[in-house]
Every structure is written in structure tokens, then in C-alpha cells.
C-alpha positions, 0 to 999 in steps of 0.5 A: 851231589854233595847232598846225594852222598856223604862228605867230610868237610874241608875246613877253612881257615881265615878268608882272604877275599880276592882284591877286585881288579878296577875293570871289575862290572866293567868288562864284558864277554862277547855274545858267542862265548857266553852263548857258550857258556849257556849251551853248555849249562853253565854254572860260573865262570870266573877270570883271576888276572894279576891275582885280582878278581877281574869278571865272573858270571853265574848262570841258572841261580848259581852264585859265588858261594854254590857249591858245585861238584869238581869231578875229576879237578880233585885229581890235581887236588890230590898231586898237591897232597902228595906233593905235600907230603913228600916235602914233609918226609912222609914219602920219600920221593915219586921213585917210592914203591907204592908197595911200601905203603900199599902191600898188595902192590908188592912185586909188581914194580908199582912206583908213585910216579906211574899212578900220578902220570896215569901209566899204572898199568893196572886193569882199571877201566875208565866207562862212564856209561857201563853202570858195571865199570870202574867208576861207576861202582867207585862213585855209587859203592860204599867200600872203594876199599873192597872195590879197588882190591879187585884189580890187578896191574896186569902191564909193564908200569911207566910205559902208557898214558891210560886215563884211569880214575883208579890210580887217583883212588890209589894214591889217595889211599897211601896218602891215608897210609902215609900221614895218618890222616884222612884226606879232607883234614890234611888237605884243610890244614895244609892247603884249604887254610893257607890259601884263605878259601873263603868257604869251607869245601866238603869232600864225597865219601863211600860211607859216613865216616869212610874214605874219601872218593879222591878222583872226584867229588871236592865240592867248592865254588869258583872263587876258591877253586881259582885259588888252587889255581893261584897257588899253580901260578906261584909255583907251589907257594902261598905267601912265605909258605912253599907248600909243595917244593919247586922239583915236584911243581916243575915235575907236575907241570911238565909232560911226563916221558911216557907214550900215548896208546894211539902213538907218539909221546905224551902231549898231555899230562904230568902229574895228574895236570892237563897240560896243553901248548895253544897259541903260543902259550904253556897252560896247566889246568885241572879237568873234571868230566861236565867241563870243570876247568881251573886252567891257569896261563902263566905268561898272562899271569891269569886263572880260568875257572869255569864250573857247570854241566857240560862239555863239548866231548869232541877232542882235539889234541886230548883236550875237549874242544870247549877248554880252547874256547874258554881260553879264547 
């Protein structure tokens, strides 16, 4: 898709090759995984243990340079900016009214922190298939400014979990607001560079030279997407270099105290991370909607990216059933 519609680049700056692991072209994935993988027309599928590259795959002419659309994996994208600007000052806190950068929320009690834990309760509606919803318009439209005007936050904030790719479009307007700058050079000059992506990444816009669709659309490769992953692991930190701060990192890789629609406390979500509690083990990862994962398992020091096409819809615990096989 990054040749359907226009980009902005996300420059890099000096690659930082991943060391191979001395089990790397050793280790092999059993036949039912990988007739999995295939099932659901995989693109890539890479490991990361101990911050070196132990097994990758590609699949139908893709290669560790392919660009492949992240989907909604650039929402994990976005909590990082933020967080990267609440560190240099630029927003003050997750408490701060959206209504300081974004006027047309004033009054309505709107705080950063309901847009990244997805209980905005604003009346955006998450289709995929109605050419007439939200994110339909927000994907094929060309003024998402326009487009976003029109919706209202018409209940209480901060009470329910609603997965909505609006409040990611949202928050990447005040990070516009906030720094300055557009989202493709903030997110080069204060991630992409420091963590020696090897490519440079492209960004979808509304428009050439417009504003970036920011719940989706940051084209990379698994070897660089698994570096977000690496920077999960490290808690926010890249060398000497403590991109987001430790409160805002624990912050978005905890559940946030919100409750889910059909009952109970949220099991799932932090800061525009998945969060999910399998076979004794805390993961985090990033999600896109064709079963893009960078899912990272911090007692096993290990990244998962797998890139690609499809996924198993069915749900189980609010996690699509083919992330558990992935971890498996």
C-alpha cells in the first residue's frame, strides 16, 4: 500500500545490523507452525533472542528488505512518540486536556490518557467492512482533518475499553500541535535514527504533503520493526539514550483501569499496547489488522515479528487466536 497512497519517509540514520545468533540457518520451525504461517499468507517471520537475530523466513517473494504495511502496529508507534514528547516537555503529562492542543475538545473532559487507552468515548465507529465508517473514510479520504471534525465524544471518558482507530488519528494530531513537526520526522529524528533501522520507513498520508494516517500505514520490514520491539525490552532505552521515561513505559505496558464493554476489568490494553498474560508469561506487542505482530516476551528476552496478510479472527481473551500460535 505504500504505492497506493502518498508517504512521507521516515529517514534512518546509521544501520545497526543485527549480530546473528550461532544458531542462526541452524534452527528449524515445525511443520505445523509454518503450515501456518503459510495458511495465512505469510510474508516474514522473524525470532530476536538475546538481542541477536536467531531464525527468519519469507514467504511469496518477500525478503528482509520488503516493505510490508504495519496497519494498526503504528498505534504502538504513536504511544512511543508521545511518550517522547512528554519527556522533552512538550506535553506535560497523560493527565493533560486534549483541549490544550486540540480546542474543539474543550469541555468535554477529554485527557490524553483516554485516547491511548482507548476509552475516549468519543462516537467514532471501529467497521472494516462498511465503505461508509470511520476507517474506511480515514484510509481512502484525503483530508482526515475534515473527516475527524465530524465526530463527537458523546460519553463519559476513561470509563470503557472501545478499540477505536480514531483516538490514534487524534493523538497524532497533537503531537502535530505539540512539536512542531509532522509525524514521519519526529519519529525519524527521535526513534527510527536511534535505533539503527537499517531502511528508512515511509509513513501513508491524506494527501502529498498532508498528514499522516497515524493509526496505520508505517511501512517497514520485520528486521526493523523487531527493533521497536528491542527498545520494548529495554524499557524505553537505546544504548545511553532513554528515549521514553521508565513511568511512561511501565504506564503503557500495564492494564490500564478501565472496563471492558461485555463486563469485567481490562485484561488487554495499555497504552496503545496489547497486553496478554499466556502460559505464565507477561508479553507486550503491537497488532495490525492482517496478523502483523511485534510481540515482545520479556522473561525470554525474545521479539516476534511476524508480517503478512491474514489472521485467524477468531478471538480468544481479546487476542486473535493466531498471536497464541505464533508464541507457541
Amino acid at each position: 500500500t505504500y504505492k497506493t497512497f502518498p508517504t512521507r519517509k521516515v529517514r534512518n540514520g546509521t544501520p545497526q545490523p543485527w549480530p546473528e545468533d550461532p544458531q542462526y540457518g541452524k534452527v528449524s520451525i515445525d511443520k505445523k507452525y509454518t503450515d501456518i504461517l503459510e495458511k495465512h499468507q505469510s510474508a516474514a517471520f522473524l525470532v530476536i533472542h538475546d538481542g541477536k537475530l536467531l531464525y527468519e523466513d519469507y514467504f511469496a517473494g518477500y525478503n528482509s528488505h520488503s516493505l510490508t504495511n504495519s496497519w494498526s502496529m503504528a498505534k504502538s508507534i504513536i504511544s512511543l512518540l508521545v511518550g517522547v514528547a512528554i519527556k522533552e516537555g512538550k506535553i506535560k503529562s497523560v493527565n493533560q486536556e486534549v483541549a490544550d492542543f486540540l480546542p474543539e475538545y474543550a469541555g468535554t473532559g477529554l485527557k490524553i490518557r483516554h485516547l491511548l487507552t482507548m476509552s475516549s468515548g468519543i462516537n467514532f465507529k471501529e467497521q472494516y467492512i462498511n465503505p461508509y465508517g470511520y476507517t474506511a473514510k480515514a484510509l481512502y479520504g484525503r483530508d482526515l482533518k475534515t473527516l475527524n471534525s465530524k465526530y463527537r465524544v458523546n460519553h463519559v471518558p476513561g470509563q470503557y475499553f472501545i478499540y477505536l482507530s480514531g483516538n490514534t488519528q487524534v493523538l497524532g494530531f497533537l503531537l502535530i500541535k505539540a512539536t512542531g513537526r509532522n509525524l514521519s520526522d519526529y519519529a525519524s529524528e527521535k526513534i527510527w535514527r536511534k535505533i539503527g533501522a537499517e531502511n528508512p520507513a515511509y509513513w501513508s498520508l491524506d494527501e502529498t504533503g498532508g498528514t499522516e494516517k497515524a493509526f496505520c500505514c508505517f511501512h517497514s520490514n520485520a528486521r526493523d520493526f523487531a527493533r521497536i520491539g528491542q527498545l520494548m525490552l529495554q524499557h524505553g532505552i537505546w544504548g545511553n539514550d532513554t528515549i521514553i521515561s521508565p513511568s511512561y513505559f511501565n504506564a503503557s505496558t500495564s492494564l490500564s483501569k478501565i472496563k471492558l464493554l461485555e463486563g469485567g476489568r481490562n485484561d488487554r490494553y495499555g497504552y496503545q499496547w496489547w497486553i496478554a498474560h499466556y502460559k505464565g508469561l507477561d508479553i507486550t506487542y503491537a497488532r495490525g489488522i492482517a496478523g502483523q505482530y511485534i510481540i515482545t516476551i520479556p522473561a525470554k528476552n525474545l521479539i516476534i515479528v511476524r508480517l503478512g496478510k491474514k489472521r485467524d479472527d477468531t478471538k480468544i481473551k481479546g487476542h486473535s487466536k493466531d498471536f497464541y500460535e505464533y508464541v507457541d
